[in-house]
Backbone bond lengths (Angstrom), bond angles and torsions (degrees), N, CA, C in turn:
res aa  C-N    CA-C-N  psi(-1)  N-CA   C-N-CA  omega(-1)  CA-C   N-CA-C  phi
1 X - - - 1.444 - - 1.524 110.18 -
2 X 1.393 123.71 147.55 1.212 140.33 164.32 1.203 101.21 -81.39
3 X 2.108 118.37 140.17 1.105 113.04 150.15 1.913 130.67 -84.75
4 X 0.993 128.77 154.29 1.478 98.22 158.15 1.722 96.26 -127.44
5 X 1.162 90.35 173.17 1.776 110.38 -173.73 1.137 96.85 -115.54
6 X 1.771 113.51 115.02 1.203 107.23 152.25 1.512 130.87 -87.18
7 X 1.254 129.98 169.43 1.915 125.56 171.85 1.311 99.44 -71.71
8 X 1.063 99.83 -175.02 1.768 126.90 175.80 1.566 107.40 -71.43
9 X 1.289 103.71 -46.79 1.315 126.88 -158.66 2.276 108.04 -65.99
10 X 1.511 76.48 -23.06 1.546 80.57 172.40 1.356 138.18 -136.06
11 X 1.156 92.20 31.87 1.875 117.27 -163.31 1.447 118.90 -77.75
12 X 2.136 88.96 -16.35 1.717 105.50 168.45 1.734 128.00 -61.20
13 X 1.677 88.04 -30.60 1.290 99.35 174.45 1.257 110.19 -94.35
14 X 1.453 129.58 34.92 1.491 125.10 -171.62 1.475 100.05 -136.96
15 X 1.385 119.62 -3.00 1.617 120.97 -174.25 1.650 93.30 68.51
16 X 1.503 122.87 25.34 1.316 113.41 139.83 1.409 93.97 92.23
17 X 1.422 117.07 15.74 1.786 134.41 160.41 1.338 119.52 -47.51
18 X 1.230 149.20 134.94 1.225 134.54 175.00 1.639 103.81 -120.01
19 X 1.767 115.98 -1.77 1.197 124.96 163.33 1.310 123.59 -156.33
20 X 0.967 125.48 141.96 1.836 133.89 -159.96 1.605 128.36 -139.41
21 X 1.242 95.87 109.36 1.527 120.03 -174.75 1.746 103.39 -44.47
22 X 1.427 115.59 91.99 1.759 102.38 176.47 1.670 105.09 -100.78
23 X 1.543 114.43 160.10 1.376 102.18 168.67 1.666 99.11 -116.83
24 X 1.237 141.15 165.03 1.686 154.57 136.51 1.541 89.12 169.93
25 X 1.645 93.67 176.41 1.112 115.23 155.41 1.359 129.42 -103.88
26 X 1.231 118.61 35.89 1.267 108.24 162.24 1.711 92.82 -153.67
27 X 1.397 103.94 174.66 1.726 109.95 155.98 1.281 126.13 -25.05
28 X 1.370 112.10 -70.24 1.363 120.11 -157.17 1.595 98.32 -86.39
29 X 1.469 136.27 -8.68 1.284 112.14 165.00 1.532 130.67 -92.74
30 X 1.827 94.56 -2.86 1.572 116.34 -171.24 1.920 90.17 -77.37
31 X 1.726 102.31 -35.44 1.110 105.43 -172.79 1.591 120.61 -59.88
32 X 1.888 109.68 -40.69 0.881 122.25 -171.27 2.028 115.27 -70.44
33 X 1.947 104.98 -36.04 1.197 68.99 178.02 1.752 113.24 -107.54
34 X 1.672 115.49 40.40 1.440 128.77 147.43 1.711 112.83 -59.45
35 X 1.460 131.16 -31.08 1.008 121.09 -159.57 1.395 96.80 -113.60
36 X 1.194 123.11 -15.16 1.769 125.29 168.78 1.583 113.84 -77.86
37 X 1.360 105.94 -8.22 1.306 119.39 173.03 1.519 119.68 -96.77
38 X 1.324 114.20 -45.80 1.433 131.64 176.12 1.626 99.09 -122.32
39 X 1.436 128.53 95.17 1.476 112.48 -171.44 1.929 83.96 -94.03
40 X 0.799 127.17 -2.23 1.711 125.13 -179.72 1.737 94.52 -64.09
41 X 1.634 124.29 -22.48 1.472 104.14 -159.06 1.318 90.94 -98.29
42 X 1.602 130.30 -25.14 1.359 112.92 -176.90 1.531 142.84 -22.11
43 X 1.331 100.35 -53.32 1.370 124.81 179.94 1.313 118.69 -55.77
44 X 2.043 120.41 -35.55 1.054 114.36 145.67 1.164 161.65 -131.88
45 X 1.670 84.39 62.48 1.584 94.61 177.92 1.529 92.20 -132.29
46 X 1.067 133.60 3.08 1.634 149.34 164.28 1.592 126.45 -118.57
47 X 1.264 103.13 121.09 1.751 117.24 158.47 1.363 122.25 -30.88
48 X 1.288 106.13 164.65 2.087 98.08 162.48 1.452 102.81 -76.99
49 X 1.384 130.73 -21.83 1.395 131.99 176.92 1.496 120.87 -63.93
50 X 1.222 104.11 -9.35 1.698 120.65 -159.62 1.714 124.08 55.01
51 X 1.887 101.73 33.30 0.974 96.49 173.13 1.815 118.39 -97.89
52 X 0.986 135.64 160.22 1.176 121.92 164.07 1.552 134.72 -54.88
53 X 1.444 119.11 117.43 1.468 112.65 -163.54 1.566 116.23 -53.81
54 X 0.780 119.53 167.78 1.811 129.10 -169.97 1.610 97.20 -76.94
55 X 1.741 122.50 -38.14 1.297 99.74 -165.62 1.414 109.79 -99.79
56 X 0.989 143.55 20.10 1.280 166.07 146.30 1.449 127.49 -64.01
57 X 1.464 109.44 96.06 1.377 118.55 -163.78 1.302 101.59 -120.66
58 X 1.691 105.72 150.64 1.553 128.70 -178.14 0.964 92.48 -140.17
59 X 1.885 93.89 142.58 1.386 133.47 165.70 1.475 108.75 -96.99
60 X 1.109 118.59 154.73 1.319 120.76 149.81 1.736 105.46 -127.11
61 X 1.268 122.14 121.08 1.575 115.66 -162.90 1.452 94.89 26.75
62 X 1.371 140.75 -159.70 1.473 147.35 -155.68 0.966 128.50 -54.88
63 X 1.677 100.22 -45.95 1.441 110.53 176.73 1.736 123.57 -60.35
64 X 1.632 110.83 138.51 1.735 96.82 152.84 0.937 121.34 -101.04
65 X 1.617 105.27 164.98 1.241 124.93 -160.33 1.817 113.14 -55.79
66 X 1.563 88.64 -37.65 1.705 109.44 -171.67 1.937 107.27 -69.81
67 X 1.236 104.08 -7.15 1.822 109.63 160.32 1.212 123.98 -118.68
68 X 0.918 95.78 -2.66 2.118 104.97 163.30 1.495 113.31 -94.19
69 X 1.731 134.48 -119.42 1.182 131.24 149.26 1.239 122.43 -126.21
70 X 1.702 98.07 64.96 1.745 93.20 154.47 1.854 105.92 83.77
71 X 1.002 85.91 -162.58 1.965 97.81 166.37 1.721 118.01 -100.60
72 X 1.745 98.01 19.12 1.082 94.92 146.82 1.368 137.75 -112.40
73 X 1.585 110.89 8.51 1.232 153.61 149.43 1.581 104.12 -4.50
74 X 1.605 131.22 89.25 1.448 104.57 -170.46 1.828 103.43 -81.94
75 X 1.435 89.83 -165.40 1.593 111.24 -156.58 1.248 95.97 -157.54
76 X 1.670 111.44 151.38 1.431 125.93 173.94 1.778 105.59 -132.79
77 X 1.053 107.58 -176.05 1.804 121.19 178.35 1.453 79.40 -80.91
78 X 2.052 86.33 146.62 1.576 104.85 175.59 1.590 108.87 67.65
79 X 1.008 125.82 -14.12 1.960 104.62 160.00 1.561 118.38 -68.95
80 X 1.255 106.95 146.16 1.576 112.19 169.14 1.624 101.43 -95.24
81 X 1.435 90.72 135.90 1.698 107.68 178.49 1.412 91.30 -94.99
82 X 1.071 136.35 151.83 1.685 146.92 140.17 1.593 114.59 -109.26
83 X 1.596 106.26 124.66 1.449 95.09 178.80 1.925 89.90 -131.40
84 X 1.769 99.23 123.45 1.486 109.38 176.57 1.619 111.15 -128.38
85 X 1.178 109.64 82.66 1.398 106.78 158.79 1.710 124.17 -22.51
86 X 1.487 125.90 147.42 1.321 127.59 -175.86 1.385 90.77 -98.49
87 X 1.402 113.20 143.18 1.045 119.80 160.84 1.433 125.91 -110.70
88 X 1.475 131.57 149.19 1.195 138.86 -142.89 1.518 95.69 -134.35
89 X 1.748 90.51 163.74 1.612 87.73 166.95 2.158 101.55 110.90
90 X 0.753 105.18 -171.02 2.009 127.02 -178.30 1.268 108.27 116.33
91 X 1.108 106.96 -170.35 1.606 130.21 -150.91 1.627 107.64 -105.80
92 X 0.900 97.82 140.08 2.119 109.36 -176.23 1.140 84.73 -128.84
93 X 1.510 102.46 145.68 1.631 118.62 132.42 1.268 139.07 -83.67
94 X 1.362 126.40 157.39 1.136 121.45 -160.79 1.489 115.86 -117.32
């Protein structure tokens, strides 16, 4: 099994998981059965297109996914997935 790491930020949709047993060989099937497991996280870590949202980033050990190939990025037993959303947003003056 692959682990992945979820954030803080989404652990609601994980029954409060802070790590999750995925199986495929690649990204997008570790992805696929993350959301057959928790289908509450689908929505945000996926488009209505079913593509992966832009601010949603994966590691695989160091590397991301977005400089390797994508979510077709393979994977073996014993890798750590990291998944860290970007966060947006700060403070202006007015």
């Amino acid at each position: 099994m692959t682990i992945l790491r979820i954030p803080t930020p989404l652990r609601a949709y994980t029954s409060g998981k802070s790590e999750v047993n995925v199986s495929g060989s690649k990204i997008s099937e570790a992805l696929v059965d993350l959301t057959i497991q928790f289908p509450a996280i689908k929505s945000h870590l996926f488009n209505e297109s079913g593509e992966l949202r832009p601010f949603v980033n994966l590691f695989v050990g160091e590397n991301n996914i977005k400089d390797l190939q994508g979510v077709d990025t393979a994977i073996k037993d014993g890798d750590r997935i990291m998944l860290i959303p970007s966060i947006a947003g700060g403070w202006s003056v007015k």
